[in-house]
C-alpha positions as CSV (number, residue, x, y, z in Angstrom):
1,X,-34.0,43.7,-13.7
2,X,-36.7,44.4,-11.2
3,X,-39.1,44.7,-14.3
4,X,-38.2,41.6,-14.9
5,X,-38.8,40.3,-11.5
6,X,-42.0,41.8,-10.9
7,X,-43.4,40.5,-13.9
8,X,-42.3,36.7,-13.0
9,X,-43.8,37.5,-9.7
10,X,-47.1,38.1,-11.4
11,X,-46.8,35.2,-12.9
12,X,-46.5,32.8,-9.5
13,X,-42.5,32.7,-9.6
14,X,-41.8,33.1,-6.1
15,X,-38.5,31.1,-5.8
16,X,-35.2,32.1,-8.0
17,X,-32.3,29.5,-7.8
18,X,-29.4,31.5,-7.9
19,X,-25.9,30.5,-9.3
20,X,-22.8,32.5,-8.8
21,X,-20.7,34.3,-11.6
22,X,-19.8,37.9,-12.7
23,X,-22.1,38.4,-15.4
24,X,-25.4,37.6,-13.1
25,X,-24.2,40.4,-10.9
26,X,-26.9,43.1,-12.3
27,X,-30.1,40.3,-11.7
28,X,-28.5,39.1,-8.2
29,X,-28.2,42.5,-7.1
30,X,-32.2,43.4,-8.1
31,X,-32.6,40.0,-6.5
32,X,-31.4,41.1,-3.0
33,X,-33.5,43.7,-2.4
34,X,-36.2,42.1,-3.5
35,X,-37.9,40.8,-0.1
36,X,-41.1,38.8,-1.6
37,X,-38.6,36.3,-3.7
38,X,-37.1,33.6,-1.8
39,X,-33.9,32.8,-3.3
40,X,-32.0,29.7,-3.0
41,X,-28.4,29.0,-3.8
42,X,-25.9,26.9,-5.3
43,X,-22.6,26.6,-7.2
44,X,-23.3,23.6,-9.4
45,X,-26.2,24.6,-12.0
46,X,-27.3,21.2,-13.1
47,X,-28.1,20.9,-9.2
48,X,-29.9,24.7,-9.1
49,X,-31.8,22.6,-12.1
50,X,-32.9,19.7,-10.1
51,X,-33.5,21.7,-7.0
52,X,-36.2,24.4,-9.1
53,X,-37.9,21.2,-10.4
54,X,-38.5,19.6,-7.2
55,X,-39.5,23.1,-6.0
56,X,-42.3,23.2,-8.6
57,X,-43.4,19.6,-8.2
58,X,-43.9,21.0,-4.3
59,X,-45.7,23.9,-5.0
60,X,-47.3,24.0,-8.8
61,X,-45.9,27.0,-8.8
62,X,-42.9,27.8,-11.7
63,X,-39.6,28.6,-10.2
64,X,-37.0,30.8,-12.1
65,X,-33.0,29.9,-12.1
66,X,-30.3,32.5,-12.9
67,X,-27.5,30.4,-14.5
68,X,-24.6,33.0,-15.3
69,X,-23.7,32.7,-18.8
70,X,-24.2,30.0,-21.1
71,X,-21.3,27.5,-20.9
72,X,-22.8,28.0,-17.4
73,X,-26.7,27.2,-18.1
74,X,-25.5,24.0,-20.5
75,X,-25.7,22.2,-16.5
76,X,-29.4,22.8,-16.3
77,X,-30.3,21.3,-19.9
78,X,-31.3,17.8,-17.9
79,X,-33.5,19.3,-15.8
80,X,-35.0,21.7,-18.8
81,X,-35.7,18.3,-20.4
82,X,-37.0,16.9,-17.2
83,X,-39.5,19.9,-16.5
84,X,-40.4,19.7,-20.5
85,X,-41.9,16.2,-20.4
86,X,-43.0,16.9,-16.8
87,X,-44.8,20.1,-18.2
88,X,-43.8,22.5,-15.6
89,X,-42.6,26.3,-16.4
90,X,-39.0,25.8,-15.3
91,X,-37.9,29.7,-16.3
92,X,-34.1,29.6,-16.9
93,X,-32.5,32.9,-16.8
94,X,-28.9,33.6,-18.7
95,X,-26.5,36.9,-18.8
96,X,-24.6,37.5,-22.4
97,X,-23.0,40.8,-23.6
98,X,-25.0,43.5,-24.7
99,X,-22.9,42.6,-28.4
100,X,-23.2,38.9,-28.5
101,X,-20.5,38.3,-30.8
102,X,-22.3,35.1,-32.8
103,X,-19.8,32.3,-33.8
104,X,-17.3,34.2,-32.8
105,X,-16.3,31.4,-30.2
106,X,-15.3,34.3,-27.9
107,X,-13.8,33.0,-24.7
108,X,-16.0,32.3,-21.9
109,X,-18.8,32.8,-24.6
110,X,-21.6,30.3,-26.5
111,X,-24.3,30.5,-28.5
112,X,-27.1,31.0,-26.8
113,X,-30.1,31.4,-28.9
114,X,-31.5,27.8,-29.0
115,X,-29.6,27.1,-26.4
116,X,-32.0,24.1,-25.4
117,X,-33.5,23.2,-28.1
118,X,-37.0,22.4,-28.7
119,X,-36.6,22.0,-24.9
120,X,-37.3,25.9,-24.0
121,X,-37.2,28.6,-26.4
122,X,-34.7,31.2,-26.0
123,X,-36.7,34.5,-25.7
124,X,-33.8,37.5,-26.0
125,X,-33.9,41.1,-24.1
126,X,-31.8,43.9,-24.0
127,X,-31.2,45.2,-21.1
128,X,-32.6,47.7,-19.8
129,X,-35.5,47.6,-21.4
130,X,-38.9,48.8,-21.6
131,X,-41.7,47.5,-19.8
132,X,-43.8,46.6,-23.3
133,X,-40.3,44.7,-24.0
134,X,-41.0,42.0,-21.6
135,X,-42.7,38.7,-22.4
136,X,-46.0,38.0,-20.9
137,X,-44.8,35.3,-18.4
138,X,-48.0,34.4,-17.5
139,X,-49.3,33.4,-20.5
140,X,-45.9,31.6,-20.5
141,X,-46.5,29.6,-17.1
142,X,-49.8,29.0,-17.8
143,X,-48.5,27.4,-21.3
144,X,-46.7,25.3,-18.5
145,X,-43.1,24.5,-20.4
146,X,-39.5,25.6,-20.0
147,X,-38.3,28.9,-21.3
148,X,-35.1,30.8,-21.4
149,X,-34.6,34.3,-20.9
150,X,-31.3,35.7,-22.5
151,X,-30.4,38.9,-21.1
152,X,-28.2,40.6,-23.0
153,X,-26.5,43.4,-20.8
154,X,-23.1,45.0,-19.7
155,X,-22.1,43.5,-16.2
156,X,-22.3,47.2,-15.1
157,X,-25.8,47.7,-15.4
158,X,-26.5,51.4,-15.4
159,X,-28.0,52.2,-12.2
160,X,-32.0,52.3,-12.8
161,X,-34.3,53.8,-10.0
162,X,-35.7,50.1,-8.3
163,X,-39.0,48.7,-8.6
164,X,-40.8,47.6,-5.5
165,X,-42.0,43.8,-6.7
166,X,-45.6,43.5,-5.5
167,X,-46.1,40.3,-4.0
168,X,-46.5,36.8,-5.4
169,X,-50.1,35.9,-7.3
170,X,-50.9,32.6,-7.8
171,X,-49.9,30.3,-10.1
172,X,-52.0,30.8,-13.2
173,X,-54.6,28.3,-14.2
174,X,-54.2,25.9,-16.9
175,X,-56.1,25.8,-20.1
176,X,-59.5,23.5,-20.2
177,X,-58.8,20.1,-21.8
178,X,-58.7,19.8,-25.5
179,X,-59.5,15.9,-27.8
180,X,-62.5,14.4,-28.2
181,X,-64.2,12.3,-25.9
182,X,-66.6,10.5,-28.1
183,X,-64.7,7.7,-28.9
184,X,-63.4,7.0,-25.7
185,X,-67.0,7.2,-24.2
186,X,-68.4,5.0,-26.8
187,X,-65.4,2.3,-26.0
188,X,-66.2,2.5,-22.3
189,X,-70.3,2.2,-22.9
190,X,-70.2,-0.6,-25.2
191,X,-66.6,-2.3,-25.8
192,X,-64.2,-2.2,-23.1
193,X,-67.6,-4.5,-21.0
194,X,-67.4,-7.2,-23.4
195,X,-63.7,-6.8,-24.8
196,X,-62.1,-6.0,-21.6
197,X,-59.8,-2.9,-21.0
198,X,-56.5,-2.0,-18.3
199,X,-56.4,1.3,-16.7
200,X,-53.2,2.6,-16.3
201,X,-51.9,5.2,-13.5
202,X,-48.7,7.4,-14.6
203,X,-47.7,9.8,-11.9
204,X,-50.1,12.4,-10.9
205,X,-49.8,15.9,-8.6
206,X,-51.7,15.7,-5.6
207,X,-54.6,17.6,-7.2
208,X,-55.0,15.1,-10.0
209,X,-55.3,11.9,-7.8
210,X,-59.4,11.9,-6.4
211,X,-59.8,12.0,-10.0
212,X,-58.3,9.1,-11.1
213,X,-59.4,7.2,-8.1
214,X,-62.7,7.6,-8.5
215,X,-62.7,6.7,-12.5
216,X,-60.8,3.3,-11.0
217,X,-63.3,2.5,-8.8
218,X,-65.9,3.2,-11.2
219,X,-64.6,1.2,-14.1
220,X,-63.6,-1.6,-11.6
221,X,-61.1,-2.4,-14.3
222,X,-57.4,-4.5,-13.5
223,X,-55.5,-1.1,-13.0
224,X,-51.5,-1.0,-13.1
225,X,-50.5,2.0,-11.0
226,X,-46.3,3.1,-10.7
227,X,-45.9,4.9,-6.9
228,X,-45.6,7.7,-8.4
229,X,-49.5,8.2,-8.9
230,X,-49.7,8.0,-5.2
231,X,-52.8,5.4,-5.6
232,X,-51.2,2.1,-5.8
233,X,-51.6,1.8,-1.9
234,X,-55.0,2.9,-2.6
235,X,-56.4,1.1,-5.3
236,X,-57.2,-2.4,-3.3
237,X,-58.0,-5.7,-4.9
238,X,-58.1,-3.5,-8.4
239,X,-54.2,-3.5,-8.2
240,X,-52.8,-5.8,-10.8
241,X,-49.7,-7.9,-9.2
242,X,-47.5,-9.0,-11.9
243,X,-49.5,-6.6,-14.4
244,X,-46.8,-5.6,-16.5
245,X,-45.8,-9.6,-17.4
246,X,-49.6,-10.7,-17.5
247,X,-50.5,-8.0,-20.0
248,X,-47.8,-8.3,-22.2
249,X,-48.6,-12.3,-22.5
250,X,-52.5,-11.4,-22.7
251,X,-52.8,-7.9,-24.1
252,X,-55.5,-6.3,-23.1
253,X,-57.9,-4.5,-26.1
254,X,-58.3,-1.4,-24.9
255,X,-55.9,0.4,-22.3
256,X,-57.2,3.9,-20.7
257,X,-54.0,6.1,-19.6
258,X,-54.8,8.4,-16.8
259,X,-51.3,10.8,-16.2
260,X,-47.9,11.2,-17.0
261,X,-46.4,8.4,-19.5
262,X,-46.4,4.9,-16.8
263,X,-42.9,4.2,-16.6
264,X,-43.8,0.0,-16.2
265,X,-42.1,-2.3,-19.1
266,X,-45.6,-3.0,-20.5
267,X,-46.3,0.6,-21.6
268,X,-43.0,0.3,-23.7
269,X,-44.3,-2.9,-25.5
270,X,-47.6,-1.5,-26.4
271,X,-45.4,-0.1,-29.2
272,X,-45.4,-3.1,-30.9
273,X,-49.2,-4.5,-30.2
274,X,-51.5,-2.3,-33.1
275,X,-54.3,-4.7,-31.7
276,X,-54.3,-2.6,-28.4
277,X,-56.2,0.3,-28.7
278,X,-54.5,3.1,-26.5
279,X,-56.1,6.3,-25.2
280,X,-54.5,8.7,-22.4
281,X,-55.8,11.8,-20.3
282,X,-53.2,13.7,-19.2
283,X,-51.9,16.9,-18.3
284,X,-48.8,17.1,-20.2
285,X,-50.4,15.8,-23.5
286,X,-47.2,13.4,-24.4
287,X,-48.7,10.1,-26.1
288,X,-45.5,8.5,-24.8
289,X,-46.0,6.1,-27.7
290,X,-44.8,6.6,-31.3
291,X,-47.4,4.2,-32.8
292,X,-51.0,6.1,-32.8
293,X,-53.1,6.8,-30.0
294,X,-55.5,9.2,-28.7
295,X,-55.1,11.9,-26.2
296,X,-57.0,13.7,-24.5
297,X,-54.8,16.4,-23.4
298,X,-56.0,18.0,-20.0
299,X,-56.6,18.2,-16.2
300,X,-58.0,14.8,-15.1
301,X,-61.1,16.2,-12.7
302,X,-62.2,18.3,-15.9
303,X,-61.9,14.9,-17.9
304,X,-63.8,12.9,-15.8
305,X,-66.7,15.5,-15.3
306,X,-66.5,15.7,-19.1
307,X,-67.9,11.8,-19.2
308,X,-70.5,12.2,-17.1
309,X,-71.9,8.7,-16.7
310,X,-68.8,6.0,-16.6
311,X,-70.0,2.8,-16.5
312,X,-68.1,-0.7,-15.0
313,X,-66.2,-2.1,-17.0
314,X,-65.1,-4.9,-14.7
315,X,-62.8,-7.7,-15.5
316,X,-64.1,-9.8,-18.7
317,X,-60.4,-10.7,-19.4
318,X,-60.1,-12.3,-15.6
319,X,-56.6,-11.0,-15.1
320,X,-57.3,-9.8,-11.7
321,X,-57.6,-13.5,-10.5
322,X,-54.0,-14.3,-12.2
323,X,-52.2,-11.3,-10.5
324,X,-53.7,-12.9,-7.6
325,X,-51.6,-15.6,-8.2
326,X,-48.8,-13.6,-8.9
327,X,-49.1,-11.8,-5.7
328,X,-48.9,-14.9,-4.0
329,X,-45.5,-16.5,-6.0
330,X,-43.9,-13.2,-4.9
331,X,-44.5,-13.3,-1.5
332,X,-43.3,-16.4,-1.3
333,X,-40.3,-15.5,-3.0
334,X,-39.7,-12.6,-0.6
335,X,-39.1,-15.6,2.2
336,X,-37.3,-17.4,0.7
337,X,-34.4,-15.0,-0.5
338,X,-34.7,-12.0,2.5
339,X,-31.4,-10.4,1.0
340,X,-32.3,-9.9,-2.7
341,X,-32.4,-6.3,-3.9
342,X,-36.2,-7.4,-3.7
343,X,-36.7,-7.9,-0.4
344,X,-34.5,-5.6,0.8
345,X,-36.9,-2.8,-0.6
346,X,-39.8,-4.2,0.7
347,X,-38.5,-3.5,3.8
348,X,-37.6,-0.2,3.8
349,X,-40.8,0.6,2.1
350,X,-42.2,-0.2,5.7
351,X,-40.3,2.7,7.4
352,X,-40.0,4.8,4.3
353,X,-44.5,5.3,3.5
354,X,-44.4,6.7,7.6
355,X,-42.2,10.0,5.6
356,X,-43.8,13.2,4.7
357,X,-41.8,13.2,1.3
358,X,-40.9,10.0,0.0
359,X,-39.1,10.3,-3.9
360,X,-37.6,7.8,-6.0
361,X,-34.5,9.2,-8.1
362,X,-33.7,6.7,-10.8
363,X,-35.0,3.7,-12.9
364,X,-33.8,1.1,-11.1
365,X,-35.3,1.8,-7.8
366,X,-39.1,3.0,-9.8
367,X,-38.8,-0.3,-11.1
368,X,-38.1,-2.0,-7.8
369,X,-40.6,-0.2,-5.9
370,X,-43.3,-0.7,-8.4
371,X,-42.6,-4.4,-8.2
372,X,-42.5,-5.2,-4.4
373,X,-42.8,-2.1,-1.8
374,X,-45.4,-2.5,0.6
375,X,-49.0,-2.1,-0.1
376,X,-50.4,-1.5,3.1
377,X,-49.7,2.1,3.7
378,X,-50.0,4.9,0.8
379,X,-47.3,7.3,0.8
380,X,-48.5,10.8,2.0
381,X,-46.4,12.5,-0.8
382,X,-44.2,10.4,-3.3
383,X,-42.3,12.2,-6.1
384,X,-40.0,10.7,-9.0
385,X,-37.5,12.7,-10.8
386,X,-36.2,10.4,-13.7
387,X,-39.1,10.4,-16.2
388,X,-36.9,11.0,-18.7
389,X,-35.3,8.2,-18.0
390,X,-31.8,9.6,-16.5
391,X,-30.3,9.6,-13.0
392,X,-29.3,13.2,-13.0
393,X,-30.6,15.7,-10.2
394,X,-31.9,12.8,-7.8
395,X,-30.4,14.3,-4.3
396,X,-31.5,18.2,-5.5
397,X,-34.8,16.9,-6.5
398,X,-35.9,15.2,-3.4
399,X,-34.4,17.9,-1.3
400,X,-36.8,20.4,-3.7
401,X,-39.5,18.3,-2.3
402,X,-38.8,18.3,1.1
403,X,-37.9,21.7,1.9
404,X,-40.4,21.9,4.9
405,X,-40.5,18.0,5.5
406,X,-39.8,17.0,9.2
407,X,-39.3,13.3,7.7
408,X,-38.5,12.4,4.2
409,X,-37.0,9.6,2.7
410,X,-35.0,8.7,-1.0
411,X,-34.4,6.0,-2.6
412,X,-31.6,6.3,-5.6
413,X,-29.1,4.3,-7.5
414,X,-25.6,4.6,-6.9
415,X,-24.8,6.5,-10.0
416,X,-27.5,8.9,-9.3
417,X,-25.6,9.8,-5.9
418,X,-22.6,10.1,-7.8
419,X,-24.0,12.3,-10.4
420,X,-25.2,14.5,-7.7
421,X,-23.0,15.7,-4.6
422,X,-23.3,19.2,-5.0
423,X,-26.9,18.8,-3.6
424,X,-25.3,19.5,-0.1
425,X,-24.8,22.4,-0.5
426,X,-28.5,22.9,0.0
427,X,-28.9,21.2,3.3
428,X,-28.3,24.2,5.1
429,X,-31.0,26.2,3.7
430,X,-34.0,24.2,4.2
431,X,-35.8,23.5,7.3
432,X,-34.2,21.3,9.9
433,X,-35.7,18.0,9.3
434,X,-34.9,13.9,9.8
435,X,-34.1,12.9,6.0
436,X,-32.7,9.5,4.8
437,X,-31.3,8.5,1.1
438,X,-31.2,5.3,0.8
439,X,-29.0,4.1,-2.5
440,X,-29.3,0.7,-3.9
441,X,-25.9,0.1,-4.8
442,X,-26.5,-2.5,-7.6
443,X,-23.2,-1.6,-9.3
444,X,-24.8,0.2,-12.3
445,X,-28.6,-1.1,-12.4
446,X,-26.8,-4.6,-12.2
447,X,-25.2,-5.0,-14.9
448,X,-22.0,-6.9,-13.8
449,X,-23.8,-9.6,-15.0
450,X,-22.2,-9.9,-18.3
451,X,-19.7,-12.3,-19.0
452,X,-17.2,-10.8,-21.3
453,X,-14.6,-9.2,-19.1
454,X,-14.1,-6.1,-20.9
455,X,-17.5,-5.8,-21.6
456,X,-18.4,-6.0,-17.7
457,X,-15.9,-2.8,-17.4
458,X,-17.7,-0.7,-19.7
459,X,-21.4,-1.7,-18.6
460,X,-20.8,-2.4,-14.5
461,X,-19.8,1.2,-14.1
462,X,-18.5,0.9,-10.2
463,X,-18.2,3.5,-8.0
464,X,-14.8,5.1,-7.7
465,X,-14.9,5.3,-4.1
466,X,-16.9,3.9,-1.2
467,X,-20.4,5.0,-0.1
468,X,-18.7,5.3,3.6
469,X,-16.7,7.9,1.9
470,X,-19.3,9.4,0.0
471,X,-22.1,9.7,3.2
472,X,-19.0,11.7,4.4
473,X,-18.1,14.1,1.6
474,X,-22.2,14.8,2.2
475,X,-22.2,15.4,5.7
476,X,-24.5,12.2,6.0
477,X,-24.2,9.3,8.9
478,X,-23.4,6.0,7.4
479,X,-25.2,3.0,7.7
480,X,-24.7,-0.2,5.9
481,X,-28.0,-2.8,5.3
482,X,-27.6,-6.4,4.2
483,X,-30.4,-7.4,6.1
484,X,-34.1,-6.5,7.1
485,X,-32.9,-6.1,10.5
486,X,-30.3,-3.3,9.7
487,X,-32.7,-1.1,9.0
488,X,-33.8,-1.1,12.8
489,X,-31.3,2.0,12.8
490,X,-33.9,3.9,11.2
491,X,-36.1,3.7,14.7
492,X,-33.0,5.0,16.5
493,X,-32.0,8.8,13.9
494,X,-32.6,12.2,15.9
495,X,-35.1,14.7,15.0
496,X,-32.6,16.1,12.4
497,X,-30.5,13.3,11.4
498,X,-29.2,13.4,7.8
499,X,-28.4,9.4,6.7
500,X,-27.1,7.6,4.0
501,X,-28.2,4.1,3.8
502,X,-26.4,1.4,1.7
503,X,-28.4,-0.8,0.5
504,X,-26.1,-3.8,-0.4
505,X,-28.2,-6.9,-2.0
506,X,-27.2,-10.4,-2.4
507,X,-26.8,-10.8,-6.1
508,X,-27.2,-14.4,-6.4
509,X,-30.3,-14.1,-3.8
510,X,-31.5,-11.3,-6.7
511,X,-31.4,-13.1,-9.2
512,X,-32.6,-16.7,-7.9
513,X,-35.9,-14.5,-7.3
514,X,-36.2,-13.0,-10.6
515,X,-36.2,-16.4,-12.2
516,X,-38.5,-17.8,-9.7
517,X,-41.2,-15.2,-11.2
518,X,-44.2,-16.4,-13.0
């Protein structure tokens, strides 16, 4: 097991997320004595899951989990999914006898080769074993996607002199860019000036954002940015208000993609506008469309450098004026109903860009903050953990992130909180800090709205018991907010205060506003 250990620490992996159970008694015992590895722990492995990727959204770095057997590991498969369209090296780590006894449907026992799927490969060692036995993990990180390690071992590991780990190296580099950038050089020189184009901002790491801002700035192109690029506070007067309804009503003949897949309705109707040319730079190389595209698969910077001279492109289409518009219909909107779910976020988005660590954790509140958050103040760090499209892991996530945070803030749905109450049990191991979760309790992304009774039962999804009750299961003060002014509390938390904030929105006010839009 120390083998084993070294060699991830070789490969960057200086955190292990360690779940309980018999079989993982041989790798939690190597792990123990293994001072360079910090380990972190919890019961609940879809949580370990969560926790690992918000750890290597943090760091870069890849972050192993040992998950017991493999009933066990089925928790983490969310996560594994997660980190696989995220393109991080999530490395989860499973115990089964040294005899698996295949479709035997032993008890306590599953399959586990192909455990996850296309998700992370299953990669099977005996233990012990040879060092020339072990993968090459850092040709696996640097790769940058999930794997799974089966260790197939007695629980009574025969005692094997230790291995002193050596300390952590860095996290490997990733591999140059591969596509072709003729065509989308050609487009930008010569077509996207007279044709007009939209630049869109998916999230990016920190590292990938001077990058993409410059290229905005450059192109001085309408640009539709989600937070979780961290630019949309940044991008000025080149932010497009309203841009996901304007472009769908006006598409746009070229779009440039620069990062993960934009999580904004008009990305989802490119699918069916063939007259929209579509090309992407991004690190994870995911079109994110199933009509055709081009990718240029790849770290931004390199991308960039790679086409030298970027003209501007500039506004030929003259959307930028219409937003402007937009902007101003919204705003006015804003006043008029101050306790829509709208409104309601744009306040706390005024205390919530002063935190350290600022994530969303579910659809709903991307969309939301997307839409109407403020647009003064960029957040200093601002994570999302449902590109997926799920609202697993959002607690375990954003306490990932804020590990060494002296002020961080969440915003989540209410299922997400639900989903997710074993994230307390990390609270006690990272740094003392002021942290608030705010959940938008919109009774299931709103969907109460439906007429049919029966059908309202099976959509609404209500919580089976009260936030109030919830904040205390948690550990968490409770605070309710129907108003801006409620969240005045926020001036008065300690130091280390650990809040939940309700976030209860008029529903008629909501949706008065929605069909007030342009």
């Amino acid at each position: 097991m120390d083998r084993l250990i070294a060699r991830c620490a070789r490969a960057g992996i200086a955190e292990w997320v360690c779940c309980p159970g018999a079989l993982n008694a041989p790798l939690l015992t190597a792990l123990a004595r293994c001072p360079v590895i910090h380990r972190w722990h919890v019961q609940d492995e879809r949580a370990a899951g969560y926790f690992a990727l918000g750890r290597m959204q943090a760091t870069g770095r890849g972050v192993a989990v040992a998950a017991g057997s493999g009933s066990d590991a089925v928790g983490i498969l969310p996560a594994v999914m997660e980190a696989f369209y995220e393109r991080r090296p999530l490395v989860v780590v499973t115990m089964d006898d040294l005899e698996p006894a295949e479709g035997a449907g032993a008890y306590g026992r599953v399959e586990q080769d192909g455990l996850f799927g296309l998700y992370a490969p299953t990669i099977t060692l005996h233990m012990p074993c040879s060092v020339a036995d072990l993968p090459d993990m850092i040709d696996l990180c640097r790769d940058g996607f999930p794997v799974h390690l089966r260790l197939c071992c007695v629980e009574d590991l025969p005692g094997m002199p230790p291995e002193r780990v050596p300390e952590v190296a860095d996290a490997p580099l990733r591999p140059a860019f591969s596509g072709s950038l003729v065509d989308l050089a050609r487009v930008l020189r010569y077509e996207a000036p007279r044709e007009g184009l939209a630049l869109m901002l998916g999230a990016l790491d920190p590292d990938e954002q001077e990058a993409a801002l410059w290229l905005a700035r450059t192109l001085r192109a309408p640009v539709v940015a989600d937070a979780t690029s961290g630019l949309r506070e940044k991008i000025g007067s080149l932010l497009l208000t309203g841009g996901s309804d304007i472009l769908t009503d006006d598409p746009p003949r070229y779009v440039l993609r620069v990062g993960a897949v934009p999580s904004c309705p008009f990305w989802r109707a490119l699918e069916e506008m063939p007259g929209t040319q579509v090309y992407s730079v991004t690190r994870a190389g995911f079109a994110g469309l199933k009509r055709a595209t081009t990718v240029i698969e790849g770290e931004p910077e390199q991308v960039v450098k790679a086409l030298d001279d970027v003209p501007h492109v500039g506004d030929p289409a003259d959307y930028l004026s219409r937003g402007r518009r937009y902007a101003g219909r919204v705003e006015e909107l804003l006043l008029t109903y101050p306790e829509s779910d709208a409104a309601l976020i744009r306040a706390f988005s005024q205390y919530a860009c002063l935190a350290e660590t600022l994530c969303l954790g579910s659809p709903s509140a991307m969309q939301l903050w997307n839409e109407y958050a403020q647009r003064q103040t960029p957040a200093l760090y601002l994570r999302s953990s449902s590109l997926a499209g799920g609202n697993d892991g959002a607690l375990s996530a954003f306490l990932g992130n804020s590990v060494d945070a002296a002020f961080s803030c969440a915003l989540i749905g209410d299922i997400s909180l639900m989903r997710d109450t074993a994230a307390s049990q990390f609270l006690p191991q990272v740094a003392p800090g002021k942290r608030v979760i705010a959940v938008l309790n919109n009774e299931g992304a709103g969907q109460a709205r439906y007429a049919d009774a029966e059908l309202r039962a099976l959509m609404a999804q209500p919580l089976s018991v009260g936030l109030r009750e919830m904040a205390v299961m948690l550990g968490a003060e409770y605070y309710p907010i129907r108003a801006e002014a409620d969240f005045d509390v926020m001036d008065g938390l300690d130091d280390e205060a650990f809040a939940l904030l309700e976030i209860c929105p008029d529903a008629e006010q909501s949706e008065a506003l929605r069909r007030g839009l342009p």
